[in-house]
C-alpha positions, 0 to 999 in steps of 0.5 A: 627830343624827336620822341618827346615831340611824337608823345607831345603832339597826340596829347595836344591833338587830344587835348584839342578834341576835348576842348571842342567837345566841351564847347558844343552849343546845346539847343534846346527848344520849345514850339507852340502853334495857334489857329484862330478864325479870321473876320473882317475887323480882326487885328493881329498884334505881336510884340516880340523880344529877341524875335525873328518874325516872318509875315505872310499871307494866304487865301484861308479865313485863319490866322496861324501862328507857329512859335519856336522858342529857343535856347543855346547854352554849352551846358544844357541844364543851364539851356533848359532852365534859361528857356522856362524864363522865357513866356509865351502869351495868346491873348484874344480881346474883342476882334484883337488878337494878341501874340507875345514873347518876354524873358521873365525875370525876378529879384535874385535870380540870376538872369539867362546865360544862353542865347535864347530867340524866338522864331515866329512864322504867322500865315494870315489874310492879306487884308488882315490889319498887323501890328509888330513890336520887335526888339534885338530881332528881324522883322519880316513881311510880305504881301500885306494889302491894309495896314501894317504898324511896326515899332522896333529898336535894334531889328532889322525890317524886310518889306516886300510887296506891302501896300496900305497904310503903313507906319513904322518906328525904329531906332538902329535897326535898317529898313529894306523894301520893295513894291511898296505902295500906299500911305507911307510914316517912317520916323527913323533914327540911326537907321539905314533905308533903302527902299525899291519901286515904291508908290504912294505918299510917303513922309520920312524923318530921320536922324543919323542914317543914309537914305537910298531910293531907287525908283522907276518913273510912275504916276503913282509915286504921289508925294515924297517928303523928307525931313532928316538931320545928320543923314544923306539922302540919294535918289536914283531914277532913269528919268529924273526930271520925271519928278517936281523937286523942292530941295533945302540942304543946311550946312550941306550939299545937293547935286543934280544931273546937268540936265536937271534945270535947277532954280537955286533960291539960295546957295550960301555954305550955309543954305542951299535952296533949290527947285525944278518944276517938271513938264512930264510928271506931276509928282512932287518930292521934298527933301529938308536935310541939316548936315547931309547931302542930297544927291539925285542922279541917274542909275 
């Protein structure tokens, strides 16, 4: 019996080799890159499929645009036939510049196998005006000093050190960012956002998310306005009674430091009405939620 087993155990050991062998990803990839010249009025637009896009800027009057496509199969003639499905487009109309990726796909021919991915790096001015659509990604961006759209859905959003006008749309994918300041829309919806040192006026909705804010005490936080369904809202702040606060919680609960002085107009299990008028600051925040908490509190 013990010889059998000493014959058994290379064979599997073997068998074990091989089977990993077989099952090695096969990568294959494609890389393009574009270089146009930058002029003020210039807009950049990308609209990216399965998409990990990194924004960030620098001092030259260029835009630069370095694309990896990419595929991973166990089979690579199956890797290679699955990434020629995948088109990349450079178009330029008028002062628009426009960027995108997409898997083609026809009637009758059987749709991609692989793990297919693109990966954008784009350089560009910082006063530089960027529109992204990204889906089943990640969106990255930093240094942005004008404006900046980005509608998504399943893609994650990394913001740092944006400022301008600012707008973004998305739906299960999780906004984080810091040293934001400006003009500031999010509509949100079975998305997480939690945001760091941010200025400016800023008009939130969202549906189906956790909302958490962590802030320092400025005069440059203007406006905060809140309206969200089915989500939870925390802000966090050294000095809370820094800020004015009108809070409205349907079917839910607020709760405030001790300190913080609230007027509750109304407070039913049905509605909660609450205000605080500060002596210090002179920024206001307004929050609506239904079905949520709104919670305020020291960090």
């Amino acid at each position: 019996m013990k010889n059998i087993l000493k014959l058994l155990i290379p064979t599997v050991l073997m068998f074990s080799i091989e089977l990993e062998a077989q099952t090695t990803l096969q990568v294959v990839t494609k890389t393009f890159e574009n270089t146009f010249p930058y002029q003020n009025g210039n807009e950049v637009n990308f609209e990216g499929e399965k998409a990990e896009i990194k924004v960030e800027t620098w001092k030259r009057n260029e835009v630069r645009v370095l694309v990896e496509l990419i595929a991973k199969n166990t089979d690579r003639k199956a890797a290679e036939a699955d990434l020629a499905k995948m088109v990349y487009t450079t178009e330029q109309h008028g002062k628009n510049l426009y960027f995108r990726n997409y898997v083609a796909t026809q009637k009758g021919v059987k749709k991609p196998t692989s793990d297919l991915r693109a990966i954008y790096t784009i350089t560009l001015p910082a006063d530089c005006p960027v529109y992204l659509k990204n889906n089943y990604g990640l969106t990255q961006v930093n240094n942005l000093s004008k404006a900046l759209r980005i509608n998504s859905q399943f893609s994650k959003i990394d913001l740092e050190n944006v400022s301008g006008q600012i707008g973004i749309d998305t739906r299960f994918g999780d906004i984080e960012g810091r040293d934001i300041d400006g003009n500031v829309s999010i509509n949100a919806r079975r998305s997480d956002i939690t945001l760091h040192d941010i200025k400016g006026n800023w008009n939130i909705n969202s549906q189906y998310g956790v909302m958490k804010f962590f802030t320092n005490p400025s005069p440059e936080l203007l406006t905060m306005n809140i309206v969200a369904e089915k989500s939870d809202v925390y802000f966090f702040d050294p000095k809370p009674n820094y800020y004015g606060y009108t809070l409205t919680a349907h079917y839910g609960n607020i709760t405030v430091p001790n300190d913080l002085k609230f007027n509750y107009l109304q407070n039913t299990s049905e509605l909660k009405k609450a205000i605080f008028s500060s002596k210090i600051g002179k920024s206001n925040i307004s929050i609506k939620i239904s079905f949520g908490d709104i919670v305020i509190r020291n960090p």
